[in-house]
C-alpha positions as CSV (number, residue, x, y, z in Angstrom):
1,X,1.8,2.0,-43.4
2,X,-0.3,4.8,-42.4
3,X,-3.1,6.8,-44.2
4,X,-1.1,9.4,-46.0
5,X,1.0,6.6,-47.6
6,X,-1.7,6.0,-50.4
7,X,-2.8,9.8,-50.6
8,X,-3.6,10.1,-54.4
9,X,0.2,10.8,-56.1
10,X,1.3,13.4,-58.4
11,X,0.2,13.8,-61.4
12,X,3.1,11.6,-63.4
13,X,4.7,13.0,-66.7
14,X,2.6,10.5,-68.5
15,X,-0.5,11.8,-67.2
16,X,0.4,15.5,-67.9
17,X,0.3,14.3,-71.3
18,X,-3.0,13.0,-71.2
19,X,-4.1,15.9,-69.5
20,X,-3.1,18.1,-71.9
21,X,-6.4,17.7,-73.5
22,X,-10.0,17.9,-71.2
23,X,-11.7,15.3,-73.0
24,X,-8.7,12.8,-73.6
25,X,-8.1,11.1,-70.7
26,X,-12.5,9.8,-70.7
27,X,-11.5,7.9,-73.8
28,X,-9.7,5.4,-71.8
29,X,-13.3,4.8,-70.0
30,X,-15.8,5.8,-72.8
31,X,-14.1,3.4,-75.5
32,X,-13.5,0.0,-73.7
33,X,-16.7,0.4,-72.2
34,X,-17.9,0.9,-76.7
35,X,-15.7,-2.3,-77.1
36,X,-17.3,-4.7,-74.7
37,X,-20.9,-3.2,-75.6
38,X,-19.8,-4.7,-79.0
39,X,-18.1,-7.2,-78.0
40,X,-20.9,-9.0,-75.2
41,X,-23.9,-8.3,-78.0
42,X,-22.0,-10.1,-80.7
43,X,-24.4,-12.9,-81.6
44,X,-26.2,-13.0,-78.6
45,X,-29.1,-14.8,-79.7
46,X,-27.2,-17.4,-81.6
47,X,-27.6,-20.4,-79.4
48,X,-29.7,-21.5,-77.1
49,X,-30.1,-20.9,-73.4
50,X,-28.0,-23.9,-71.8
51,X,-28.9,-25.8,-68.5
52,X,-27.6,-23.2,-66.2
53,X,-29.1,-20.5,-67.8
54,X,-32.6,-22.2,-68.1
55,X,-32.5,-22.2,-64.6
56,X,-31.9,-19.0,-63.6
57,X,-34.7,-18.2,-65.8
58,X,-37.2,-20.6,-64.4
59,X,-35.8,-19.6,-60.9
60,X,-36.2,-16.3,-61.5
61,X,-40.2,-16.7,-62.7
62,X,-40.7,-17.8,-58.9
63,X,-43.3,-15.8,-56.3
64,X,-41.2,-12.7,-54.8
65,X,-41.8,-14.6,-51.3
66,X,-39.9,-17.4,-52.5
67,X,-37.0,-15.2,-53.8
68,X,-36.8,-13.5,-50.7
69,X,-36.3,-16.0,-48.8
70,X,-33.5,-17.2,-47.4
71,X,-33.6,-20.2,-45.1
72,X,-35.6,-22.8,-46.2
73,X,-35.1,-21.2,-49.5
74,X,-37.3,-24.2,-51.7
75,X,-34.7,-25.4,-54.0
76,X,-36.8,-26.8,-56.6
77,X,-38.8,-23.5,-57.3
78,X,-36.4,-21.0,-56.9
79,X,-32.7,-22.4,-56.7
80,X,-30.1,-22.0,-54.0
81,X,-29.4,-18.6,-52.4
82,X,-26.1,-18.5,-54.0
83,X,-28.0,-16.1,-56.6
84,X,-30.6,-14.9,-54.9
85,X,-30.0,-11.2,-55.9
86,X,-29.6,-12.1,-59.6
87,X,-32.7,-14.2,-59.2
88,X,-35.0,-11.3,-57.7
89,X,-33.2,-9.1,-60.3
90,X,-33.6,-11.2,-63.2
91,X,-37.2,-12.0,-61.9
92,X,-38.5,-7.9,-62.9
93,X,-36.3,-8.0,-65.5
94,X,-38.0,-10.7,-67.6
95,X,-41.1,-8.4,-67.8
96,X,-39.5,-7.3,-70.7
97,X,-39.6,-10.4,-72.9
98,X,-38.3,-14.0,-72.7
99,X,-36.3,-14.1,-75.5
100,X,-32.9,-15.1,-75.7
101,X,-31.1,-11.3,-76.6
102,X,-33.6,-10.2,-73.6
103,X,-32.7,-12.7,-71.5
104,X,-29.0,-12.3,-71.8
105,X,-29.0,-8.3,-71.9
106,X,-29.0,-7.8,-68.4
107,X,-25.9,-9.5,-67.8
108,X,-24.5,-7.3,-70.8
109,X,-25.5,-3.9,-68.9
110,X,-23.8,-5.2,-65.5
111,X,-20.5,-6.5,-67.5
112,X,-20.5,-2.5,-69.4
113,X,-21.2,-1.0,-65.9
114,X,-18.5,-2.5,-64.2
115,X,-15.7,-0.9,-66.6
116,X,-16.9,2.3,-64.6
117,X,-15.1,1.1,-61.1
118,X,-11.9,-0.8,-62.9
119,X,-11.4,2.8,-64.6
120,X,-11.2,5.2,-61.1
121,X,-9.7,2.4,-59.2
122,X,-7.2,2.1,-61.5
123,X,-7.2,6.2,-61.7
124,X,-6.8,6.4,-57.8
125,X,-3.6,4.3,-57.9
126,X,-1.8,4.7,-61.0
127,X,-3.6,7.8,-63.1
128,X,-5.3,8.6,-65.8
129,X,-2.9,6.6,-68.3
130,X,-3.5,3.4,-65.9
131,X,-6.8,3.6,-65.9
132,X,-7.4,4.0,-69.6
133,X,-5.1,1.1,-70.1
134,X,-6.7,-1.2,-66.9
135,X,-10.2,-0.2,-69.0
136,X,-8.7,-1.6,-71.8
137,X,-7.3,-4.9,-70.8
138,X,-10.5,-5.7,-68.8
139,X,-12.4,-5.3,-71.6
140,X,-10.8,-8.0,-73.5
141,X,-10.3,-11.1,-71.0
142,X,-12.4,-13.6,-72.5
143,X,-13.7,-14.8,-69.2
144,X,-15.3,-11.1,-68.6
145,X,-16.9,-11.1,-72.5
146,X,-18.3,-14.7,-71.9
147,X,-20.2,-14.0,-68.8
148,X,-21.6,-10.4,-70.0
149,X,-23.2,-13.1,-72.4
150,X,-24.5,-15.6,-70.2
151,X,-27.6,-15.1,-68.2
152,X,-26.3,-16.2,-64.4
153,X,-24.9,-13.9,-61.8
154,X,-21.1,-14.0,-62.7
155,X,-21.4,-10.2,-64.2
156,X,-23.0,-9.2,-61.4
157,X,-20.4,-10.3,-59.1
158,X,-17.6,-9.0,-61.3
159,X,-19.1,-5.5,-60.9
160,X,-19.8,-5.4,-57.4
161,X,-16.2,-7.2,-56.7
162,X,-14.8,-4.2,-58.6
163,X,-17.0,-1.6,-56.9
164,X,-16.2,-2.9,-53.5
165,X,-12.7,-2.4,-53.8
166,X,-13.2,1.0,-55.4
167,X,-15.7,2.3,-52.2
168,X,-12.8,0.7,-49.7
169,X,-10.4,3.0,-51.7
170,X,-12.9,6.1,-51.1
171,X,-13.5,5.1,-47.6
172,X,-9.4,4.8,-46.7
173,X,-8.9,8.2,-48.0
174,X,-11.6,9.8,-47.2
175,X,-11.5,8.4,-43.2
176,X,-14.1,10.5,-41.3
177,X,-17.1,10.3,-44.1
178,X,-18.8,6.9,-43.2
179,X,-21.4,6.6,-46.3
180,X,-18.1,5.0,-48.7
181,X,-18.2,2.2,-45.6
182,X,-21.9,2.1,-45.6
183,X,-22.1,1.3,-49.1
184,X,-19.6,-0.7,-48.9
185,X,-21.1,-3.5,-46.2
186,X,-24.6,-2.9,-48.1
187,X,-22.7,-3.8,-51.6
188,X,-21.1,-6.7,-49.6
189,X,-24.3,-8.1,-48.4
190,X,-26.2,-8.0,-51.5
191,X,-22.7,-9.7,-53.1
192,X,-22.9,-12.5,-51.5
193,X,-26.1,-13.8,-52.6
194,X,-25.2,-13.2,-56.2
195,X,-22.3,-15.7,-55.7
196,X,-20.9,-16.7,-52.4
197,X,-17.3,-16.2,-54.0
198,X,-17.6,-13.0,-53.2
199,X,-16.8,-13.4,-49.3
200,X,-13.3,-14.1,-50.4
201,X,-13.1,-10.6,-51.6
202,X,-14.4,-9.4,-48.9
203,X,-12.1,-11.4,-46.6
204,X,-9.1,-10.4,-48.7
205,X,-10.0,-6.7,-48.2
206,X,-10.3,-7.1,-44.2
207,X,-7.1,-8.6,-44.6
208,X,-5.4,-6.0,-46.2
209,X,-7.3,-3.5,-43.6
210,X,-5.6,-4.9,-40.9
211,X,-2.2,-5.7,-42.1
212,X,-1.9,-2.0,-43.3
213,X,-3.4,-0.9,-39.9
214,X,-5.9,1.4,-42.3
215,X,-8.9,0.3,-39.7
216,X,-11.4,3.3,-40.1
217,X,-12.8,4.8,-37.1
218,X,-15.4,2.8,-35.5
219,X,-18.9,4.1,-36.5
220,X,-17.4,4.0,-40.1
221,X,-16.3,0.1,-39.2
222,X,-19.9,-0.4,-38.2
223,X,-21.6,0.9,-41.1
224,X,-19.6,-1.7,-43.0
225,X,-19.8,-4.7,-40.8
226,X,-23.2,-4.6,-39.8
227,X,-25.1,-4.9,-43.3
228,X,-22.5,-7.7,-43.9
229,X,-22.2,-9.8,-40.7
230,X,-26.6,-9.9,-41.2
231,X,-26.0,-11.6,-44.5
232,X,-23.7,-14.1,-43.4
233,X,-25.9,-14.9,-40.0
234,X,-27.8,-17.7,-42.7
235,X,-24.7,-19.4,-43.7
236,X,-24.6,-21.8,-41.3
237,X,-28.4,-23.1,-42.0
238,X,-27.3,-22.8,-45.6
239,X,-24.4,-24.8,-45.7
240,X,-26.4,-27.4,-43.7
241,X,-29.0,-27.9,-45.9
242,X,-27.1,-27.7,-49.0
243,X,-23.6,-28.4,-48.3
244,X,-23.5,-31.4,-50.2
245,X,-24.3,-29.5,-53.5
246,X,-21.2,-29.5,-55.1
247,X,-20.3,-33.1,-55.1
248,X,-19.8,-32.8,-58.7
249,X,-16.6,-31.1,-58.7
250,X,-13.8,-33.7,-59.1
251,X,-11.0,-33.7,-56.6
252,X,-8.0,-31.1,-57.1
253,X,-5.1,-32.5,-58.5
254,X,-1.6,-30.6,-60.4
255,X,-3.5,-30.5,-64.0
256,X,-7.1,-29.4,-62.7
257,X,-5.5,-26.2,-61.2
258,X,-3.4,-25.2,-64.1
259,X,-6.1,-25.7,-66.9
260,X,-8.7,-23.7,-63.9
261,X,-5.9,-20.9,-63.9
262,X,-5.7,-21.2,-67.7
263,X,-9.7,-20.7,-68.5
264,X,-9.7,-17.7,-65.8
265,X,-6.9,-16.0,-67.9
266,X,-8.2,-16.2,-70.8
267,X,-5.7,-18.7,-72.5
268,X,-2.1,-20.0,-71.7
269,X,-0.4,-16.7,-73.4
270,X,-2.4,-14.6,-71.1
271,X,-2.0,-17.0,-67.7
272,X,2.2,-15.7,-68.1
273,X,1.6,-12.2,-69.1
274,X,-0.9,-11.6,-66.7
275,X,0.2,-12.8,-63.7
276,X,4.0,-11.5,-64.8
277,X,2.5,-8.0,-64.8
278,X,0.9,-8.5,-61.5
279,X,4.2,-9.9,-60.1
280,X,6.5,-7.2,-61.7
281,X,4.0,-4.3,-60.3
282,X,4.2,-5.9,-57.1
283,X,8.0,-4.9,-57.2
284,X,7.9,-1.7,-58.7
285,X,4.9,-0.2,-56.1
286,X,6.0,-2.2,-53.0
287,X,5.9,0.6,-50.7
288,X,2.3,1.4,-52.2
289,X,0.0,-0.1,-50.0
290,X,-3.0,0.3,-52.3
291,X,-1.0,-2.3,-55.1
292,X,-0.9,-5.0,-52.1
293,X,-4.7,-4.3,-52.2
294,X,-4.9,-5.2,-55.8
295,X,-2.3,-8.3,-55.2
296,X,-4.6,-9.9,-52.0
297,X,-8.1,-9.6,-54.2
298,X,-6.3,-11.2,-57.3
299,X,-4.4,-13.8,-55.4
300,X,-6.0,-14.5,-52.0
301,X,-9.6,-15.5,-53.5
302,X,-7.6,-18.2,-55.6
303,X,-5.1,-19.7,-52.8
304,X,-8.1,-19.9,-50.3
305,X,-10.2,-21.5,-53.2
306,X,-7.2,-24.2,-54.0
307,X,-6.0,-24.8,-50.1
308,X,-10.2,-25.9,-49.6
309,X,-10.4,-27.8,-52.6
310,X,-7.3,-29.4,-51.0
311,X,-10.3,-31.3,-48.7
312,X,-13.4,-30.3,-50.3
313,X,-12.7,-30.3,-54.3
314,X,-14.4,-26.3,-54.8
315,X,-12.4,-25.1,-57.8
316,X,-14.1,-24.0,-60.9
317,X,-13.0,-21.5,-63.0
318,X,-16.3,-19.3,-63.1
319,X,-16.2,-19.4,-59.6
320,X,-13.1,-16.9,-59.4
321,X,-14.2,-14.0,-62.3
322,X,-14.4,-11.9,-58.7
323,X,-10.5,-11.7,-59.2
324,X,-10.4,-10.2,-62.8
325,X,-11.3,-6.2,-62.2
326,X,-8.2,-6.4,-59.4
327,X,-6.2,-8.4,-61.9
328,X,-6.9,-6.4,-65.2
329,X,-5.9,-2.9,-62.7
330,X,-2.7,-4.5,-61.7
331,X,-1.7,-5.1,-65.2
332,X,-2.5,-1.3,-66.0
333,X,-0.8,0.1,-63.2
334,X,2.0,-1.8,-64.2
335,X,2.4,-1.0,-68.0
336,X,1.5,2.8,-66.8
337,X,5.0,3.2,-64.2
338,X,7.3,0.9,-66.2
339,X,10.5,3.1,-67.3
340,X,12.1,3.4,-69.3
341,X,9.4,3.8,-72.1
342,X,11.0,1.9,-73.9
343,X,10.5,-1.1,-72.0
344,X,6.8,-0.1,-71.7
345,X,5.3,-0.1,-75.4
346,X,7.0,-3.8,-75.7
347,X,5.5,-5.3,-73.0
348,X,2.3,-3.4,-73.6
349,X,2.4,-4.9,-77.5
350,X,3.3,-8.3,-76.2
351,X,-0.2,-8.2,-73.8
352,X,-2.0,-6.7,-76.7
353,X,-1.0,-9.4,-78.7
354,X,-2.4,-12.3,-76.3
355,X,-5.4,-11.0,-75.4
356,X,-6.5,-10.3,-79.0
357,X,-5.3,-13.8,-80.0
358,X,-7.2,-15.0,-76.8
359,X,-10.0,-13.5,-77.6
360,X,-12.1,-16.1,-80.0
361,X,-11.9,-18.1,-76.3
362,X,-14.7,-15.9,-75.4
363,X,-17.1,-17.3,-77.6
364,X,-16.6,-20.4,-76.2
365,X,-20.3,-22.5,-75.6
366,X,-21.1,-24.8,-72.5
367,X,-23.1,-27.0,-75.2
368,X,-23.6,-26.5,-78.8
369,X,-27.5,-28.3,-78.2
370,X,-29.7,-26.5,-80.2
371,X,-32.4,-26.8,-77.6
372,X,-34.7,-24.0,-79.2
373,X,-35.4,-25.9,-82.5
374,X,-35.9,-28.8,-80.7
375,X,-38.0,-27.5,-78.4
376,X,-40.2,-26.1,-81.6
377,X,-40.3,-29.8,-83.4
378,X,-41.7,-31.3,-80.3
379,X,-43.6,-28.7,-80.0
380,X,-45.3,-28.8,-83.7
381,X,-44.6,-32.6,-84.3
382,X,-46.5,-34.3,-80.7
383,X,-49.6,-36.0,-80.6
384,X,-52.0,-36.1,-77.3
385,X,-50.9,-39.3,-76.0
386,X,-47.2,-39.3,-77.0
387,X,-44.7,-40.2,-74.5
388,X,-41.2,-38.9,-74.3
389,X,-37.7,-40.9,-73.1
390,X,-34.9,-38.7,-72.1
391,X,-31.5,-40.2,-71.6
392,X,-30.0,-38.0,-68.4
393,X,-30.6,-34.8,-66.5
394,X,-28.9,-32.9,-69.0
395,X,-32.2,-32.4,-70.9
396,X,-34.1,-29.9,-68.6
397,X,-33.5,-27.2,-71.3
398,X,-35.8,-29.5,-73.9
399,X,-38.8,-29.2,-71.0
400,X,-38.4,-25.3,-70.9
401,X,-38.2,-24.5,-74.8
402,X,-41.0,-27.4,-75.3
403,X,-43.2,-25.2,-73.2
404,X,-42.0,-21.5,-74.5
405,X,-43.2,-23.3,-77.4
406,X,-46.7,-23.9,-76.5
407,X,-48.0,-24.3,-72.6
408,X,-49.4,-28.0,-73.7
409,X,-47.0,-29.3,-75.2
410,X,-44.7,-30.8,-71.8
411,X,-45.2,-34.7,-72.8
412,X,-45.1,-37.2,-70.0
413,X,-41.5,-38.7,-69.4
414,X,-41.2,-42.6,-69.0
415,X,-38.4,-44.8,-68.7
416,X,-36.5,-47.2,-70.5
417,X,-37.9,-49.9,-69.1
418,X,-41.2,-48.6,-69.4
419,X,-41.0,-47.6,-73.2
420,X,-39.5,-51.6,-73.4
421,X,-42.9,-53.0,-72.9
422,X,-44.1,-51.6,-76.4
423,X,-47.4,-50.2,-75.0
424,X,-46.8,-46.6,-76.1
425,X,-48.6,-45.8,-79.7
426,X,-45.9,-43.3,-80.3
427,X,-42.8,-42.5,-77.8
428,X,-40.2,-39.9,-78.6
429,X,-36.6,-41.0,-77.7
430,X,-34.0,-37.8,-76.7
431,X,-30.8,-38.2,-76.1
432,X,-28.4,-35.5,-75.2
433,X,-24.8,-35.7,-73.6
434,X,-22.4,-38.3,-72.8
435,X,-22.9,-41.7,-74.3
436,X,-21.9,-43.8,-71.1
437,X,-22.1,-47.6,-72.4
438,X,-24.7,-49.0,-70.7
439,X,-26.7,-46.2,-71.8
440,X,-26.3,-46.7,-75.3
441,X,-26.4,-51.0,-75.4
442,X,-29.7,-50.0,-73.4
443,X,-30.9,-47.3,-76.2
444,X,-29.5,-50.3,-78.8
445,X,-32.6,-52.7,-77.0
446,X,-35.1,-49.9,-77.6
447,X,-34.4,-49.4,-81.0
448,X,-34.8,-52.6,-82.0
449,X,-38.5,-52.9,-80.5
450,X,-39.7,-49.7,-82.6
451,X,-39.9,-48.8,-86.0
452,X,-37.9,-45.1,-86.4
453,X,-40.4,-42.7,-88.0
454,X,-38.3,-39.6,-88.0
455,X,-35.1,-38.9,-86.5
456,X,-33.3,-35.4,-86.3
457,X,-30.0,-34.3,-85.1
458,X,-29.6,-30.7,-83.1
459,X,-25.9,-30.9,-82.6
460,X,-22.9,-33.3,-81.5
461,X,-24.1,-36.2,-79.7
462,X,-27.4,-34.8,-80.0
463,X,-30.2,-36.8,-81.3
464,X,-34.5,-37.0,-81.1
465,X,-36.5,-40.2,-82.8
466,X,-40.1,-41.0,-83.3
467,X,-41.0,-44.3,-82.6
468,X,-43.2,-47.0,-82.7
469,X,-43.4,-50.1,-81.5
470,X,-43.2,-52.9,-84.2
């Protein structure tokens, strides 16, 4: 397949249509991008921040020297380099207030942004109808609202996945100009310390590069390779250090990948229309290289992921939002060429109808702890000298809202066995999370050596007393 195989086509029938009007054919970009503003900002201070998102912010409140670095990067004070760039990002950003809506809004304007490059990529292969419908579908995955809302990097990486893809467009038809292949590697570098993910993306793109022999002359192929072959130089000091990190994630079996596949979707209606779209394009376009582009970001990210996890369990869901922008343009290309017309507004209906009935899976919460009120009530409530149990790791977000609260108000931690001995005049006892049973006969013990004085709940399985000692 050579260069002039994915020359920009014709203006289809469809498109004339859309054209017939100057201002018509920027809805399909001005409105989704209205719909997700409304959509991510929906109750976006409701709950709390949640363990993940605590971090990035304490992460991010970190000296710029720390958050610049990269090897030896001090994990306790400013988190792995997986989000470095979000971190140093975040770390300005914060300047403008520490609330939750604040917080949160960044990862709103990314989320908007990234409508921009879904729209013209989809515009450069299927039109203007195809990239007011990709615009459209994007807009309404679940996964893509959830993150907008959520203050980690997985916005970030959805737009610079999508922008990536849109600059190796620009740079394959446009072969002599080498700033598309500049920005490119410089995008590329910068991606991969918002989430490391993002090398599959990159990898799939190479791939596609070479197997439609669309290699760019060499200063171009320079400009691209060089910003990114300095970013991944650290890697191997990286994995090193910190290779163990993800021990958490439980070995791949059948079940784990279809429930992953399902959460990325959005739901089990859109995890067949989806990928049926992408399939069905994939038929239609197969002598357009620039679909096969779309097909090797959506679908090589996710069998690398899977055939790793194979021997090092790496799968999780929010891992592979790099795939969506690629994924949402393949099912707008698609609905845009399908004849006869007929067929079209059917299968367009049928997707409408899934995502919108999908769509209450965006709101979905990691906890529903309300960690800000309880925060506030240890806050207001502790006396100098108090003592606080906590039951698991899971509380970190009770130390950060205690001292948003009030700088004084962190209370010494102790343990079980320490709050056992009775010496304590007054010792708080939290406990979040899973119940495991030995945790709760050893919480039984406690409770039976104190008088309760108050006791609160601040959601399921979600419980703060004041005790002491009979």
């Amino acid at each position: 397949m050579t260069a002039e195989a994915i020359s920009p086509q014709a203006t289809s029938r469809a498109d004339r249509r859309w054209l017939s009007r100057d201002w018509l054919p920027w809805l399909g970009l001005v409105l989704p991008m209205v719909l997700l503003t409304i959509l991510a900002l929906r109750d976006l201070d409701m709950y709390s921040l949640w363990r993940d998102e605590v971090s990035s912010v304490v992460f991010a409140k970190g000296s710029l020297g720390d958050l610049l670095t990269i090897i030896g990067r001090d994990r306790q004070e400013v988190g792995l380099a997986n989000m470095a760039t979000y971190y140093l990002i975040l770390h300005f950003w914060l300047l403008l207030g520490e609330n939750e809506a604040t917080i949160r809004l960044l990862s709103v304007i990314f989320g908007v942004a990234s409508v921009v490059p879904v729209f013209f990529v989809a515009r450069r292969i299927g039109g203007w109808l195809a990239a007011g419908l990709a615009a459209g579908i994007f807009v309404l995955i679940p996964f893509v609202i959830h993150y907008n809302q959520e203050a980690r990097g997985y916005s970030l990486a959805i737009l610079l996945a999508a922008a990536m893809t849109w600059l190796l467009l620009i740079g394959i038809e446009r072969r002599e100009q080498w700033w598309p292949w500049l920005a490119y590697g410089v995008l590329a570098a910068l991606g991969l310390y918002v989430h490391f993910f993002l090398a599959l993306v990159v990898a799939a793109h190479g791939l596609w590069v070479l197997a439609t022999r669309q290699v760019p002359p060499w200063r171009s192929t320079l400009t691209a390779v060089v910003p990114f072959a300095l970013a991944v130089a650290p890697m191997p000091f990286i994995v090193a250090e910190f290779g163990a990190e993800h021990g958490w994630i439980p070995p791949l079996n059948v079940n784990r990948v279809l429930v992953a596949m399902q959460k990325l979707a959005g739901g089990p209606l859109l995890l067949i229309a989806l990928p049926t779209l992408l399939a069905i394009g994939a038929v239609i376009r197969r002598r357009d290289p620039r679909y096969w582009l779309l097909v090797a970001s959506t679908a090589g990210p996710v069998l690398a992921v899977i055939a790793v996890s194979l021997v090092k369990p790496m799968l999780i869901p929010r891992y592979l939002v790099v795939v969506l922008p690629s994924l949402a343009v393949a099912a707008g290309v698609t609905l845009a060429v399908l004849r006869p017309p007929l067929l079209r507004a059917p299968m367009a209906a049928g997707l409408a109808v899934a995502l919108l009935v999908s769509l209450p899976n965006a709101y979905f919460t990691a906890t529903n702890i309300d960690w800000r009120t309880a925060g506030r009530w240890l806050a207001e409530e502790a006396e100098p000298g108090d003592k606080i149990v906590m039951q698991s790791w899971r509380d970190s977000p009770l130390d950060y809202y205690m001292q948003r609260s009030g700088p004084s108000a962190i209370l010494e931690r102790i343990g079980f066995d320490e709050a056992r001995a009775g010496q304590e005049d007054r010792v708080w006892l939290a406990l979040f999370g899973l119940e495991e049973p030995a945790v709760s006969q050893t919480v039984a013990e406690l409770l039976l050596r104190y008088d309760v004085l108050e006791k609160r709940t601040f959601g399921p399985r979600a419980t703060i007393f004041l005790l002491r000692p009979l």
